[in-house]
C-alpha positions in Angstrom: 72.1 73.2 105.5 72.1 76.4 107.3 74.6 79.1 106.9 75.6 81.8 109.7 77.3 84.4 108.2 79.2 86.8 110.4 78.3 90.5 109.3 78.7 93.1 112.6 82.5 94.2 111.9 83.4 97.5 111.6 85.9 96.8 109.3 88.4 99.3 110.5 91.2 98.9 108.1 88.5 99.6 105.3 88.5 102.9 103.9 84.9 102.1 102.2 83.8 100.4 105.2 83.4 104.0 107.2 79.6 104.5 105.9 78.7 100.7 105.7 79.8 97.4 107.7 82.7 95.6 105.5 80.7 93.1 104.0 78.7 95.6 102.4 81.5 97.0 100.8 81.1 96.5 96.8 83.0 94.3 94.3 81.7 95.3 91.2 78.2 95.6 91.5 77.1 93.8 94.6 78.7 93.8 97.6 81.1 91.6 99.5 78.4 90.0 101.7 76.4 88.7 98.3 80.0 87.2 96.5 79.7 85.2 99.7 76.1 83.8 100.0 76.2 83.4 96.2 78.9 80.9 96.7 77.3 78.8 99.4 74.2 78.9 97.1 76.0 77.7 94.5 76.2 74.5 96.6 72.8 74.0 97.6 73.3 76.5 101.1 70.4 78.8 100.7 69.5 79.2 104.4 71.2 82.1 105.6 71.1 83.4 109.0 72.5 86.7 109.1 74.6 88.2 112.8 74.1 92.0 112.6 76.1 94.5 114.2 77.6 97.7 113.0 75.2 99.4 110.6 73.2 96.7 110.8 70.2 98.9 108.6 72.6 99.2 106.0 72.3 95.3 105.8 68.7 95.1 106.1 67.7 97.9 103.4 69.8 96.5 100.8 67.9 93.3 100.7 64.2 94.8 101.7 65.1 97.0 97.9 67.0 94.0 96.2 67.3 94.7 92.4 67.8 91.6 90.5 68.8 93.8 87.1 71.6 94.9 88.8 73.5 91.3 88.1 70.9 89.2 86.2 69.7 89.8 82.3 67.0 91.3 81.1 64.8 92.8 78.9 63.3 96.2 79.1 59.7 96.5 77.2 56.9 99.2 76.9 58.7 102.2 77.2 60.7 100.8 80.5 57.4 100.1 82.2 57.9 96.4 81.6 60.8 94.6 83.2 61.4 90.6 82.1 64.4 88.6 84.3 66.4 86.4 82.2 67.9 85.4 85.3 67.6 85.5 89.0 69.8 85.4 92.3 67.4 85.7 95.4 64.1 84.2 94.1 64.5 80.8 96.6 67.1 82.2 99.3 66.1 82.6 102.8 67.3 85.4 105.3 67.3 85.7 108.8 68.2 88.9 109.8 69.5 88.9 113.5 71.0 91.3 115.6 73.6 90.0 117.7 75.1 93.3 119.4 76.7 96.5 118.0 80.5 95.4 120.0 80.1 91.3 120.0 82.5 89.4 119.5 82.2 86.2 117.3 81.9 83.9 119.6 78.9 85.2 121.4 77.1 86.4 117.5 77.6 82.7 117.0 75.5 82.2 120.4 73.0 84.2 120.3 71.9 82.9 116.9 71.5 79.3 118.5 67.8 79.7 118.7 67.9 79.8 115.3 69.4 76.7 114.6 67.3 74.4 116.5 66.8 70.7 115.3 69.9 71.5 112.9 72.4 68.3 113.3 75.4 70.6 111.8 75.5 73.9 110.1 78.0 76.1 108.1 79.6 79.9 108.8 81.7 82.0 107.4 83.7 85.3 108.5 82.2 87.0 105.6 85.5 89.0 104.9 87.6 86.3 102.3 87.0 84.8 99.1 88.0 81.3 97.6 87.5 78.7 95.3 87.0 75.7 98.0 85.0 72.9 96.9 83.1 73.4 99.5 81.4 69.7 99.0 85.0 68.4 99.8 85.2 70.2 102.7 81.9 68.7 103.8 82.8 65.0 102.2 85.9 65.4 104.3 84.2 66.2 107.5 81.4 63.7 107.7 84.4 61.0 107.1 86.2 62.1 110.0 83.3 62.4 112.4 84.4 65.2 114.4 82.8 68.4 115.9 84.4 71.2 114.0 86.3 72.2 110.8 88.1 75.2 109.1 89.8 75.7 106.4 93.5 76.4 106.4 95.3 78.6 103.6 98.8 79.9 103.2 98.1 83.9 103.9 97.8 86.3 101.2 100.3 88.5 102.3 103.4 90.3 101.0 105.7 90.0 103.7 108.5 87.2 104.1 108.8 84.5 107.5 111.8 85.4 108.9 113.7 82.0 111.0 115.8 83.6 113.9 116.4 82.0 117.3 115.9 83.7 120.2 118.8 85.8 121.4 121.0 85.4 118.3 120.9 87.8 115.1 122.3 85.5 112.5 119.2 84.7 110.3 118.7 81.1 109.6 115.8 80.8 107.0 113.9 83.9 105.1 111.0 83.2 102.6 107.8 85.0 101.6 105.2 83.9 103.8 102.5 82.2 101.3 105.5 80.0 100.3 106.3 78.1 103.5 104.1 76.0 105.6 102.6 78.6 107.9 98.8 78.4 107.4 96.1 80.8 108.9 92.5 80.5 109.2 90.4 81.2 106.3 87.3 81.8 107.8 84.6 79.2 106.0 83.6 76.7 109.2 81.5 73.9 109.4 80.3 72.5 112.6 78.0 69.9 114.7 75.5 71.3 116.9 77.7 70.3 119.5 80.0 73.0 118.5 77.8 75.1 121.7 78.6 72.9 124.5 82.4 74.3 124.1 81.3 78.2 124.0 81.3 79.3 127.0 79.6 83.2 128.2 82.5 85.9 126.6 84.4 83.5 124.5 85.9 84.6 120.9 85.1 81.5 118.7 88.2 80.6 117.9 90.5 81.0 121.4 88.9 78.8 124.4 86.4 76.5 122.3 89.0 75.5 119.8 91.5 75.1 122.0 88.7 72.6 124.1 88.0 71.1 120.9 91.9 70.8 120.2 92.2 68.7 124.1 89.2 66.2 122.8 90.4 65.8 119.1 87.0 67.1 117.9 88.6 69.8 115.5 89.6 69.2 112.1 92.3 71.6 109.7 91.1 71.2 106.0 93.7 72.6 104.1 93.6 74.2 100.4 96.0 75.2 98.3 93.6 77.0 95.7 92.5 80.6 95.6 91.7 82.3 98.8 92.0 86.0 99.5 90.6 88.5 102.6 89.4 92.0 101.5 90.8 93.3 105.2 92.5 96.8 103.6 91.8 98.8 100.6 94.6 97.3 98.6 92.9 94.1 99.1 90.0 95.2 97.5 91.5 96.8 94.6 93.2 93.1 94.1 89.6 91.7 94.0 88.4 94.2 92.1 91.4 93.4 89.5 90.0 89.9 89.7 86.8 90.7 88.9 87.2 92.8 86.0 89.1 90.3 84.3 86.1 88.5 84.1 87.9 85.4 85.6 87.0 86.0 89.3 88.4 82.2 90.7 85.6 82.8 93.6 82.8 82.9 90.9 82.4 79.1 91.1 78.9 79.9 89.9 80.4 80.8 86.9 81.9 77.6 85.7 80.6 75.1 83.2 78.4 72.5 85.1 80.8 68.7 85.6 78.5 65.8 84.1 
């Protein structure tokens, strides 16, 4: 199955992202961008179709000069001139590398990849800016069961503010809780949709605004909630969690990393 990932952000709130587009910015030694295809390969996902935008070079040179030693084993022979993988990430993925617009909105990166998903029955995409532990065959078991056009998947938000309950008018507070612990749930960004998905996407649209809310009218759009790890690297403290995470050596998005099930 093919997998759009959304890449053309400027990633504004990113301090790192000022030279490069956000999911370039690096978690340990590879960037955001490859945390996220490594986890749909993980699965079996290793078409990847690429939207470019902002810095879009920036994208296309770190692949063209793609150094497996950087995350792979190795071992180093004849006075360094001989190199010997133990290991390999890339060898069997394919990228297309598309560029949908410098100031495009998601909806229309989405559309002007479409040529690249002919005779595709359903596909996957991803906003390329969070990190989780999804089974993401679940998500896709789920899906097929219900037999609808479109799914997300919903998350309590990773933020450190509390939902405050007060009724219009009145300053008597009726509830107050920290946000991640109550039932408010936000979009976290990993889709999976029909083909059909493009007869709701009209010229201009965001992704998620008018479509979903023509999917919503025809019941085609499904919620898949998870109450596991998810987190978005929108601000530089949000990297520095990540980056917490991954030098711990227990990054819960490395689900490449876990002992196979038999």
């Amino acid at each position: 199955m093919k997998v759009v990932l959304f890449c053309g952000g400027q990633g504004l709130r990113m301090r790192d992202a000022e030279n490069v587009p956000k999911p370039m910015v690096h978690l340990g030694a590879r960037p955001l961008l490859w945390h996220v295809m490594k986890y749909y390969a993980h699965y079996g996902h290793k078409d990847f179709i690429l939207c470019l935008g902002h810095k879009a070079e920036a994208i296309k040179s770190y692949f063209l000069n793609y150094n497996e030693c950087l995350s792979n084993d190795f071992v180093l022979s004849a006075g360094a001139r001989n190199v010997e993988l133990v290991g390999s990430d890339i060898h069997d993925w394919r990228i297309t590398f598309a560029d949908t617009g410098l100031h495009t909105n998601i909806g229309q990166r989405l559309k002007a990849v479409e040529k690249y998903l002919q005779g595709e029955t359903e596909f996957l995409a991803n906003y390329t800016d969070g990190l989780s532990d999804l089974s993401l065959p679940a998500q896709l078991e789920h899906f097929h069961r219900n037999g609808k056009i479109a799914s997300f998947l919903c998350v309590r938000p990773n933020l450190s503010y509390h939902l405050v309950t007060l009724p219009a008018g009145e300053s008597l507070v009726q509830d107050i809780h920290p946000i991640d612990n109550g039932e408010v749930r936000v979009n976290g960004g990993f889709f999976i949709f029909r083909r059909e998905i493009f007869e709701y996407l009209r010229e201009g649209d965001e992704l998620v605004e008018a479509p979903f809310q023509r999917l919503i009218r025809e019941r085609q759009l499904l919620g898949y909630s998870h109450d596991g790890y998810w987190a978005c690297m929108d601000t530089f403290k949000d990297k520095q969690q990540l980056e917490r995470h991954l030098s711990s050596g227990a990054a819960p998005w490395e689900v490449w990393k876990r002992p196979a099930l038999h």
